[in-house]
C-alpha positions as CSV (number, residue, x, y, z in Angstrom):
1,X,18.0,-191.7,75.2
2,X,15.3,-189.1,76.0
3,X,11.5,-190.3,75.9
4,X,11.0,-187.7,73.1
5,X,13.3,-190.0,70.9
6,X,12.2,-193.4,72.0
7,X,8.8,-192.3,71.4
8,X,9.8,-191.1,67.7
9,X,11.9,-193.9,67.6
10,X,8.8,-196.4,68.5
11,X,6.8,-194.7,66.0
12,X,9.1,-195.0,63.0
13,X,9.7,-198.3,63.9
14,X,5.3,-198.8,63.7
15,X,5.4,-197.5,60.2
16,X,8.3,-199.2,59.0
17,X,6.8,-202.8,60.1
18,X,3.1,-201.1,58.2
19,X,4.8,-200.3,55.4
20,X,6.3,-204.2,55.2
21,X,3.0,-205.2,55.9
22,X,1.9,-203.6,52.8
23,X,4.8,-204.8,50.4
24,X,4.9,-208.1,51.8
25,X,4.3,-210.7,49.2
26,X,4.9,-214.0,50.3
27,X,3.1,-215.7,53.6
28,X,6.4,-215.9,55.1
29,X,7.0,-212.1,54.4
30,X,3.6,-211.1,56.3
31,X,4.0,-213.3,58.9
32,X,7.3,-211.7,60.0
33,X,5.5,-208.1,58.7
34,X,2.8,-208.8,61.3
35,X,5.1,-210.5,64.2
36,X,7.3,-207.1,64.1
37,X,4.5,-204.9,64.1
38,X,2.9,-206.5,67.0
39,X,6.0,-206.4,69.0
40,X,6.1,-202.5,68.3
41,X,2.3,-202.5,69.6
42,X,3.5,-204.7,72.6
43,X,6.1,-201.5,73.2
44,X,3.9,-199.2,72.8
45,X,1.2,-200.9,75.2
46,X,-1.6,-201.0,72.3
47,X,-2.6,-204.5,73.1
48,X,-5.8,-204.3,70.9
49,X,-3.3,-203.3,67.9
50,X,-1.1,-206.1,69.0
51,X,-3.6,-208.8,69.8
52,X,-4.9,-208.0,65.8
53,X,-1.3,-207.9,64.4
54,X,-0.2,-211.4,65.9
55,X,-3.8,-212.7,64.5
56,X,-2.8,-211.7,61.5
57,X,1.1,-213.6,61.5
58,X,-0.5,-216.2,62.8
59,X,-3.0,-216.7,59.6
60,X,0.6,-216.6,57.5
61,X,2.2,-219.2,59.9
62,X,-0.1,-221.3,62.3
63,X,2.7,-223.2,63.6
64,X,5.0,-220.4,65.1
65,X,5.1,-220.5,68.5
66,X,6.3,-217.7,69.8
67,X,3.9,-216.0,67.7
68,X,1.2,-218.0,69.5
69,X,2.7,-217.3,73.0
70,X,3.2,-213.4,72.1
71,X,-0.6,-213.8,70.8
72,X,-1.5,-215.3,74.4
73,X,0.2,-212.2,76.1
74,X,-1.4,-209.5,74.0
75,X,-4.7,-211.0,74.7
76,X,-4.2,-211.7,78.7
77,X,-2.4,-207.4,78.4
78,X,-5.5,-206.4,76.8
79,X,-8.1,-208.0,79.3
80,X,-5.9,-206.5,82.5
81,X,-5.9,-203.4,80.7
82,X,-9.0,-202.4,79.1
83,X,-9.7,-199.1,77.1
Protein backbone atom coordinates (compact mmCIF):
# COMPACT_ATOMS: atom_id res chain seq x y z
CA UNK A 1 0.00 0.00 0.00
CA UNK A 2 1.34 3.48 -0.98
CA UNK A 3 1.46 6.29 1.75
CA UNK A 4 -0.89 8.33 -0.48
CA UNK A 5 -3.63 5.51 0.31
CA UNK A 6 -2.82 4.90 3.88
CA UNK A 7 -2.95 8.45 4.48
CA UNK A 8 -6.54 8.63 2.64
CA UNK A 9 -7.23 5.49 4.16
CA UNK A 10 -6.38 7.07 7.87
CA UNK A 11 -8.48 9.95 7.03
CA UNK A 12 -11.70 8.20 6.00
CA UNK A 13 -11.30 6.06 8.77
CA UNK A 14 -11.15 9.80 11.22
CA UNK A 15 -14.45 10.72 9.72
CA UNK A 16 -16.14 7.57 9.83
CA UNK A 17 -15.37 7.19 13.79
CA UNK A 18 -16.71 11.47 13.81
CA UNK A 19 -19.51 10.75 12.14
CA UNK A 20 -20.34 7.69 14.87
CA UNK A 21 -19.49 10.04 17.32
CA UNK A 22 -22.26 12.19 16.18
CA UNK A 23 -25.01 9.42 15.72
CA UNK A 24 -24.08 7.70 18.68
CA UNK A 25 -27.01 7.39 21.07
CA UNK A 26 -26.33 5.21 23.81
CA UNK A 27 -23.19 5.59 26.37
CA UNK A 28 -22.03 2.41 25.13
CA UNK A 29 -22.26 3.68 21.43
CA UNK A 30 -19.96 6.84 22.23
CA UNK A 31 -17.74 5.15 24.29
CA UNK A 32 -16.71 2.78 21.39
CA UNK A 33 -17.34 6.16 19.01
CA UNK A 34 -14.59 7.89 21.00
CA UNK A 35 -12.17 4.64 21.64
CA UNK A 36 -12.06 4.25 17.68
CA UNK A 37 -11.51 7.72 16.95
CA UNK A 38 -8.68 8.00 19.42
CA UNK A 39 -7.02 5.01 17.98
CA UNK A 40 -7.20 6.73 14.45
CA UNK A 41 -5.57 9.96 16.30
CA UNK A 42 -2.99 7.46 17.96
CA UNK A 43 -2.19 6.50 14.01
CA UNK A 44 -2.06 9.53 12.88
CA UNK A 45 0.29 10.79 15.85
CA UNK A 46 -2.35 13.65 16.96
CA UNK A 47 -1.91 12.84 20.62
CA UNK A 48 -3.76 16.13 21.69
CA UNK A 49 -6.84 14.71 19.46
CA UNK A 50 -6.30 11.39 21.03
CA UNK A 51 -5.64 12.28 24.63
CA UNK A 52 -9.41 14.42 24.18
CA UNK A 53 -11.02 11.43 22.32
CA UNK A 54 -10.15 8.70 25.08
CA UNK A 55 -11.40 11.57 27.71
CA UNK A 56 -14.34 11.55 26.19
CA UNK A 57 -14.88 7.19 26.02
CA UNK A 58 -13.81 7.28 29.22
CA UNK A 59 -16.81 9.78 30.53
CA UNK A 60 -19.21 6.85 28.64
CA UNK A 61 -17.39 3.95 30.38
CA UNK A 62 -15.03 4.73 33.46
CA UNK A 63 -14.25 1.23 33.96
CA UNK A 64 -12.66 0.24 30.56
CA UNK A 65 -9.26 -0.34 30.89
CA UNK A 66 -7.77 -0.35 27.98
CA UNK A 67 -9.37 2.75 27.38
CA UNK A 68 -7.65 4.00 30.54
CA UNK A 69 -4.17 2.47 29.50
CA UNK A 70 -4.58 3.93 25.71
CA UNK A 71 -5.63 7.33 27.74
CA UNK A 72 -2.17 6.92 29.76
CA UNK A 73 -0.23 6.52 26.35
CA UNK A 74 -1.80 9.42 24.56
CA UNK A 75 -1.04 11.67 27.45
CA UNK A 76 2.77 10.25 28.13
CA UNK A 77 2.91 10.70 23.46
CA UNK A 78 1.76 14.03 23.92
CA UNK A 79 4.25 15.24 26.70
CA UNK A 80 7.37 13.54 24.59
CA UNK A 81 6.06 15.18 21.70
CA UNK A 82 4.84 18.61 22.13
CA UNK A 83 3.44 20.99 19.38
Amino acid sequence: MSVFKACALMVRFTVLFASAVETAKTKEEKHKAYHNLGNTFMLEKNYAGAVDAYKNALRNNPSDDETRYNYALAKKKQKENPP
